[in-house]
Residue frames relative to the residue before (quaternion, step in Angstrom):
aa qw qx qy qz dx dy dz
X 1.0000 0.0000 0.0000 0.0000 0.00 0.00 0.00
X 0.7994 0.2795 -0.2097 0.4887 3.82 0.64 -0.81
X 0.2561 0.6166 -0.5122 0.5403 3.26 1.68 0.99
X 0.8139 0.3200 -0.2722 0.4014 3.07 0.01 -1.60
X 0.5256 0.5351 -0.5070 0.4246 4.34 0.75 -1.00
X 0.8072 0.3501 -0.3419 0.3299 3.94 0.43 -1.51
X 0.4773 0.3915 -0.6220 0.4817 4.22 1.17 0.17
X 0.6334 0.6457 -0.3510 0.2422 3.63 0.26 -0.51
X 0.5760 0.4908 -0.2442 0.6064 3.39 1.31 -1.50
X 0.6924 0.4214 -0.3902 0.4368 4.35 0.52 -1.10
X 0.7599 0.4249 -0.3451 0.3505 3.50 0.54 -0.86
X 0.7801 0.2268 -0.1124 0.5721 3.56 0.73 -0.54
X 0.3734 -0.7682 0.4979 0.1505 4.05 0.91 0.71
X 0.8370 -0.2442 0.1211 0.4745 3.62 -0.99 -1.23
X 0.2869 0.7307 -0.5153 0.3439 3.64 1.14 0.38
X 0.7819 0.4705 -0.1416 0.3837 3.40 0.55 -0.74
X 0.1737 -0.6522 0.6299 0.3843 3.96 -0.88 -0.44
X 0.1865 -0.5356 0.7668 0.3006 3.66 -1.45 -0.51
X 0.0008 0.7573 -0.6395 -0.1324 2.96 -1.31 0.42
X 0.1313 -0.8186 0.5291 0.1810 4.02 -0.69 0.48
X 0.2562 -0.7022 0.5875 0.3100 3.18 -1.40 -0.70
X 0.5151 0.4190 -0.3215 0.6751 3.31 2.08 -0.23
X 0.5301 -0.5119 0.5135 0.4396 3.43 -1.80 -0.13
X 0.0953 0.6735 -0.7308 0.0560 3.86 -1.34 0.71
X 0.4251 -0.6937 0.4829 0.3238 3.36 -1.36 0.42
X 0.5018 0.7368 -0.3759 0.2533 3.41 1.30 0.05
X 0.8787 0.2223 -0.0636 0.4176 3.46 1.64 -0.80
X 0.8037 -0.5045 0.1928 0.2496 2.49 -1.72 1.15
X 0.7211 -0.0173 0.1093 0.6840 3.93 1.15 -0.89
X 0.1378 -0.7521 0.6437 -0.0330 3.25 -1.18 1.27
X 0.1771 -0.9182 0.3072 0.1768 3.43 -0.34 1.19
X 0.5877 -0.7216 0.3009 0.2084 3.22 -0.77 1.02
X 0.6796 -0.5646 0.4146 0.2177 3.40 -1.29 0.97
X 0.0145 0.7834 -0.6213 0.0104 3.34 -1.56 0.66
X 0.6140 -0.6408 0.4392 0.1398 3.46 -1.38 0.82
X 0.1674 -0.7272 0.5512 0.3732 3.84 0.72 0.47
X 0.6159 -0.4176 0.4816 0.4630 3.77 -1.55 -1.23
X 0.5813 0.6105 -0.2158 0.4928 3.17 1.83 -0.74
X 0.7449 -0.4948 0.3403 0.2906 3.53 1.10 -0.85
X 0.6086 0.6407 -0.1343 0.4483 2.53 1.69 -1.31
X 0.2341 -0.8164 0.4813 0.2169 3.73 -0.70 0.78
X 0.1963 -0.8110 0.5414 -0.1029 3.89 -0.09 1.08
X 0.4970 -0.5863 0.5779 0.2745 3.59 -1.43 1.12
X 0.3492 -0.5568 0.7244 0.2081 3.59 -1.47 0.82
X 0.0461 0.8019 -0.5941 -0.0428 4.04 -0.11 1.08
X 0.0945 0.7497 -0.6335 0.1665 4.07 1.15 0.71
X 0.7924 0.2814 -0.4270 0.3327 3.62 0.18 -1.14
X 0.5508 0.4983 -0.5401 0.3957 4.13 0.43 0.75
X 0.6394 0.4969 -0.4320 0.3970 2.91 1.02 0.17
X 0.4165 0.5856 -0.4475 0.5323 4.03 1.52 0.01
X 0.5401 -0.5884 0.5699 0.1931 2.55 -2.19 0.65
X 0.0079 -0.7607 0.6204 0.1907 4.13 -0.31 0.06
X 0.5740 -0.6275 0.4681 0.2401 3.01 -1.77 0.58
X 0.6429 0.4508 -0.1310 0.6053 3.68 1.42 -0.83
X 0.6244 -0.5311 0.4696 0.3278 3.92 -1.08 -0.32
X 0.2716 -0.7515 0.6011 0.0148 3.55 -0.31 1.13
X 0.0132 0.7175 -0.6951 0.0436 3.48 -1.37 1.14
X 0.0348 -0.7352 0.6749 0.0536 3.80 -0.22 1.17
X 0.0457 -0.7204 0.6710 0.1697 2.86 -2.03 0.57
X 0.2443 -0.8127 0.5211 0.0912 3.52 -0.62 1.27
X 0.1504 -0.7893 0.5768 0.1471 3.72 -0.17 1.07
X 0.8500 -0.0658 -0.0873 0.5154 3.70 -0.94 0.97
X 0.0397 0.8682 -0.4908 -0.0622 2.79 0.20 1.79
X 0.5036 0.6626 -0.3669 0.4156 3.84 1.13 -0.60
X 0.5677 0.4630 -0.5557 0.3932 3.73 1.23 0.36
X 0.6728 0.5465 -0.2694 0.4196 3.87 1.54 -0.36
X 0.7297 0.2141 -0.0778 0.6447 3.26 1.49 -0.95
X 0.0731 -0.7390 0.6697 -0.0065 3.98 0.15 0.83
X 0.6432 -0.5004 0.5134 0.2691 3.18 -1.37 0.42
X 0.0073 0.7522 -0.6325 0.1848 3.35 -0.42 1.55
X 0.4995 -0.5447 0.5219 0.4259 3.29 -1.54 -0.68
X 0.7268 -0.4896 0.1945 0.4406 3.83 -1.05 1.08
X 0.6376 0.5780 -0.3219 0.3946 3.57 1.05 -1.13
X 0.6889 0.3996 -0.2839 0.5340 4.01 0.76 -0.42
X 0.5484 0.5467 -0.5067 0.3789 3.92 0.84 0.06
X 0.4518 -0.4891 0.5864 0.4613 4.21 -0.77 0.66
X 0.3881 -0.5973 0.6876 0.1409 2.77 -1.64 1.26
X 0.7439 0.3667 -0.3206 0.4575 3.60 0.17 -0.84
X 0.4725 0.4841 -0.4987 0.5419 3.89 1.02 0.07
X 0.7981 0.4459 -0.2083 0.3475 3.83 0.56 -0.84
X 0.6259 0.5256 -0.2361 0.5256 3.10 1.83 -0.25
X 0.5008 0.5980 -0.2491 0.5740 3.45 1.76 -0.30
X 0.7104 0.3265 -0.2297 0.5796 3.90 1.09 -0.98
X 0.6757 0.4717 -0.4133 0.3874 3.53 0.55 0.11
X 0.7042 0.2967 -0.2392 0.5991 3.54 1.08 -0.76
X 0.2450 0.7485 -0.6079 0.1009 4.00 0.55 0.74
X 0.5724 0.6588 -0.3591 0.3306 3.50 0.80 -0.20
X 0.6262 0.4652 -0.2874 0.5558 3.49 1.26 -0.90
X 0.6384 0.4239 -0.5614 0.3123 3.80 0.44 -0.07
X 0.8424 -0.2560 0.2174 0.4215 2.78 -1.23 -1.27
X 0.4914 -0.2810 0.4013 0.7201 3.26 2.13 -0.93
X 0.3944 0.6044 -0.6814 0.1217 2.66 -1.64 0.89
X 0.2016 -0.7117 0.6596 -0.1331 3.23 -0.92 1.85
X 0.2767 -0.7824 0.5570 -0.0316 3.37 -0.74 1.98
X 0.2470 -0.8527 0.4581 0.0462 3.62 -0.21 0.93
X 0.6489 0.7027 -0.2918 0.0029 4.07 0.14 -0.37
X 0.4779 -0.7084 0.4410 0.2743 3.62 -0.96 -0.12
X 0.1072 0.7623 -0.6136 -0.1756 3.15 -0.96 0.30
X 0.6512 -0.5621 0.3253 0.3926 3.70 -0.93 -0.52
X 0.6538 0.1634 -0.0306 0.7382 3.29 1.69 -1.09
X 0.7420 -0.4876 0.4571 0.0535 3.46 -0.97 1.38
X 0.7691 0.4011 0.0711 0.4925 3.09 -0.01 -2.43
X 0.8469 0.1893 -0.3151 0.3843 4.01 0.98 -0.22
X 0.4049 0.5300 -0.5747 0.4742 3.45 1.23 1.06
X 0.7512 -0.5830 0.2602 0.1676 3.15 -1.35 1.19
X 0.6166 -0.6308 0.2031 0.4250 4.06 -0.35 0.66
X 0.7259 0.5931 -0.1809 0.2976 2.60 1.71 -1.20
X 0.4171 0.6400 -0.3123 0.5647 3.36 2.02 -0.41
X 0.6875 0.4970 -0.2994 0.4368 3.84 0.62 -1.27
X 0.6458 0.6089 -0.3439 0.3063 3.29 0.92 -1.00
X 0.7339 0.5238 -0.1038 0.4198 3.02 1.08 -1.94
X 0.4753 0.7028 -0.3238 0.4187 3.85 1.59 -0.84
X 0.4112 -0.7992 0.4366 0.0410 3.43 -1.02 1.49
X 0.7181 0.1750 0.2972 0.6045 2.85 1.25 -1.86
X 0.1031 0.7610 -0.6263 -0.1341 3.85 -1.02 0.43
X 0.3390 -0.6853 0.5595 0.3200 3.53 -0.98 0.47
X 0.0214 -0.7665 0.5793 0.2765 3.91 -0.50 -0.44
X 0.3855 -0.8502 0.3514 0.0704 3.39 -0.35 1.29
X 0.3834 0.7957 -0.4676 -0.0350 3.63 -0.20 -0.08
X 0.4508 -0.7656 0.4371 0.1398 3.40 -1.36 1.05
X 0.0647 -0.7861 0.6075 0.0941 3.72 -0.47 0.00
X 0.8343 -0.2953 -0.0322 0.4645 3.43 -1.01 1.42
X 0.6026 -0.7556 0.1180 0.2281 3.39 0.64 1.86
X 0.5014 0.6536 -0.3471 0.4483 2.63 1.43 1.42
X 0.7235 0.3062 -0.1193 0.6071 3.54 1.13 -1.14
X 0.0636 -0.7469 0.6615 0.0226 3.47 -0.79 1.10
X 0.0162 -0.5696 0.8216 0.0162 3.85 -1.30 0.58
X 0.0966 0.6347 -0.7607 -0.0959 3.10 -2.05 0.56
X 0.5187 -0.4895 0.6526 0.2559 3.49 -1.88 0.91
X 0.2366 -0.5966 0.7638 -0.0679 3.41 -1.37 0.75
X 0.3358 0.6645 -0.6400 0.1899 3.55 -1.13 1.47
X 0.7590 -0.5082 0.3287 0.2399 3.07 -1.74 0.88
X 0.2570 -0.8184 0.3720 0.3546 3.61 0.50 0.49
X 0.4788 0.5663 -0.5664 0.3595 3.57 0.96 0.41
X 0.6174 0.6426 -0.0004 0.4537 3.31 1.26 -0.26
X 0.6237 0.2843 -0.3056 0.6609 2.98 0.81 -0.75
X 0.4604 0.5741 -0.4748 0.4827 4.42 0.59 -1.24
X 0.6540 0.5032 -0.2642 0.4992 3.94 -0.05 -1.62
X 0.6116 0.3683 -0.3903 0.5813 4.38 0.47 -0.88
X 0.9128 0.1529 -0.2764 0.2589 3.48 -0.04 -0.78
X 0.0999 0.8979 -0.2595 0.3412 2.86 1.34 0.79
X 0.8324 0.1748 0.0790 0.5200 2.49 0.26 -2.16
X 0.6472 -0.4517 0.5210 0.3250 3.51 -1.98 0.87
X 0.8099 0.4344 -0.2171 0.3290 3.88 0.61 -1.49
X 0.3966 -0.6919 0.5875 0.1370 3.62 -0.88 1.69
X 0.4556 0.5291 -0.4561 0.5517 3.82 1.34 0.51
X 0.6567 0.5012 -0.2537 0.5032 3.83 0.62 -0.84
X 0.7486 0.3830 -0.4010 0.3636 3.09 0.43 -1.48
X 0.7151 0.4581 -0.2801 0.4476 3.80 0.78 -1.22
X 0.5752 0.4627 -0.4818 0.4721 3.80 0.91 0.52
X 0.3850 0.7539 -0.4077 0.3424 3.75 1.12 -0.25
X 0.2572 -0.7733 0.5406 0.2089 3.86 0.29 1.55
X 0.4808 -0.6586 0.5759 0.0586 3.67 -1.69 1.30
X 0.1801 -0.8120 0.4995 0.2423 3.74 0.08 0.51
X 0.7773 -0.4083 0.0902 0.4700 3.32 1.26 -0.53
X 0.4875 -0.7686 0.3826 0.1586 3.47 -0.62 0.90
X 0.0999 -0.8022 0.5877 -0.0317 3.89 -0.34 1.01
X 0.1996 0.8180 -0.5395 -0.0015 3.34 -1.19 1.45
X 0.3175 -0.7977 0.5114 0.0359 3.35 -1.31 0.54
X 0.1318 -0.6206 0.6885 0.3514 3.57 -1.53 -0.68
X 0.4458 -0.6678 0.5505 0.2286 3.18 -1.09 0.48
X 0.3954 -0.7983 0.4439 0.0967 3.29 0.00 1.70
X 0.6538 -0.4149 0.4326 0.4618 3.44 -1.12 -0.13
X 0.7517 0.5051 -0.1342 0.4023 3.26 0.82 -1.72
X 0.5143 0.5999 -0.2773 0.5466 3.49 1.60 -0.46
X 0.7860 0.3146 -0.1342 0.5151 3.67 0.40 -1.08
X 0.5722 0.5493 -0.3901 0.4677 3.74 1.16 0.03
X 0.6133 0.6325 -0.2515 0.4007 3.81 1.49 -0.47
X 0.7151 0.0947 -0.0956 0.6860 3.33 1.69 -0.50
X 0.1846 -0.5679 0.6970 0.3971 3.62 -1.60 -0.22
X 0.5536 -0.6331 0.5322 0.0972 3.08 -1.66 0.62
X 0.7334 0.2797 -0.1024 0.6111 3.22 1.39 -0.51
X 0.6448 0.3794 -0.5346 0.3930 3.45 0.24 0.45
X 0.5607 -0.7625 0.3021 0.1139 3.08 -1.26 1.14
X 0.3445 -0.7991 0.4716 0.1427 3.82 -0.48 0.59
C-alpha cells in the first residue's frame, strides 16, 4: 500500500493529498485515533467525509479493525454514501489492508474494485497478484485448491523495498 501512495506521491507530487490512518511521511493528514464507549480504539475517518480541491489517495492499514464484519445496518451510512458517489468529487482512490478479507465489513467488499495480494520474501522483495474482486471473493469462496489456482491474475507488480521505501513508514508500530 505505501508502495503504491509513494509511485503516486513521485508521479503526481503536490497535486494530490495522501491521506493515512497510520503515521507515513508521505501524507498530507493522518487521521487521528479514538476511544469507542466500549474501549475499543477506532479511526476518526471525518476527513473522507471533506471536500478537497486536488485528488485524495487514503491508505487505511488494517482496515477490518474499524469496519469488522457486521450486518449492513451498523456500517456509517454517510461513510457509505461518500464511497459510493467517489466519482463526483474530485477523486478519491481508497487504498487498504487487512489480514483476513472475510472480516472487513460487506459493505467495504461490496464497494472494492480490485485486490492486490501481497507477499514479501526476506523483507525485502515484495510482488503482488492483482485481481478483479469478483474473482478474487469467488477464490475465497471456494473449498476447491483447483478453483482457487484457476482464479485469472490481472497482473503482477514487483519490487525491493528500498531503504527510502521502508524509511516512510514503521511496520511495527501499532495503530
Amino acid at each position: 500500500m505505501v508502495y503504491n501512495l509513494y509511485l503516486k506521491r513521485k508521479k503526481y507530487g503536490d497535486n494530490i493529498y495522501i491521506i493515512t490512518n497510520f503515521p507515513c511521511k508521505l501524507a498530507d493528514y493522518i487521521m487521528p485515533m479514538y476511544k469507542t464507549k466500549k474501549g475499543e480504539i477506532k479511526t476518526n475517518y471525518s476527513a473522507l467525509l471533506r471536500f478537497y480541491d486536488k485528488p485524495v489517495f487514503v491508505g487505511w492499514d488494517e482496515m477490518q479493525n474499524d469496519f469488522p464484519q457486521s450486518n449492513f445496518k451498523e456500517f456509517p451510512q454517510i461513510l457509505l454514501k461518500r464511497f459510493t458517489q467517489l466519482r463526483k468529487c474530485k477523486g478519491m482512490v481508497v487504498y487498504y489492508t487487512s489480514q483476513d478479507i472475510k472480516g472487513i465489513d460487506v459493505s467495504i467488499r461490496r464497494l472494492t474494485f480490485a485486490y492486490n495480494e501481497c507477499h514479501t520474501y526476506k523483507n525485502r522483495f515484495t510482488y503482488y497478484l492483482n485481481y478483479d474482486s469478483d474473482y478474487y471473493n469467488a477464490k475465497y469462496e471456494s473449498n476447491s485448491i483447483d478453483n482457487k489456482l484457476k482464479v485469472p491474475i490481472n497482473f503482477v507488480v514487483s519490487f525491493v523495498q528500498t531503504k527510502d521505501i521502508r524509511s516512510l513508514y514503521n511496520s511495527f508500530s501499532f495503530i
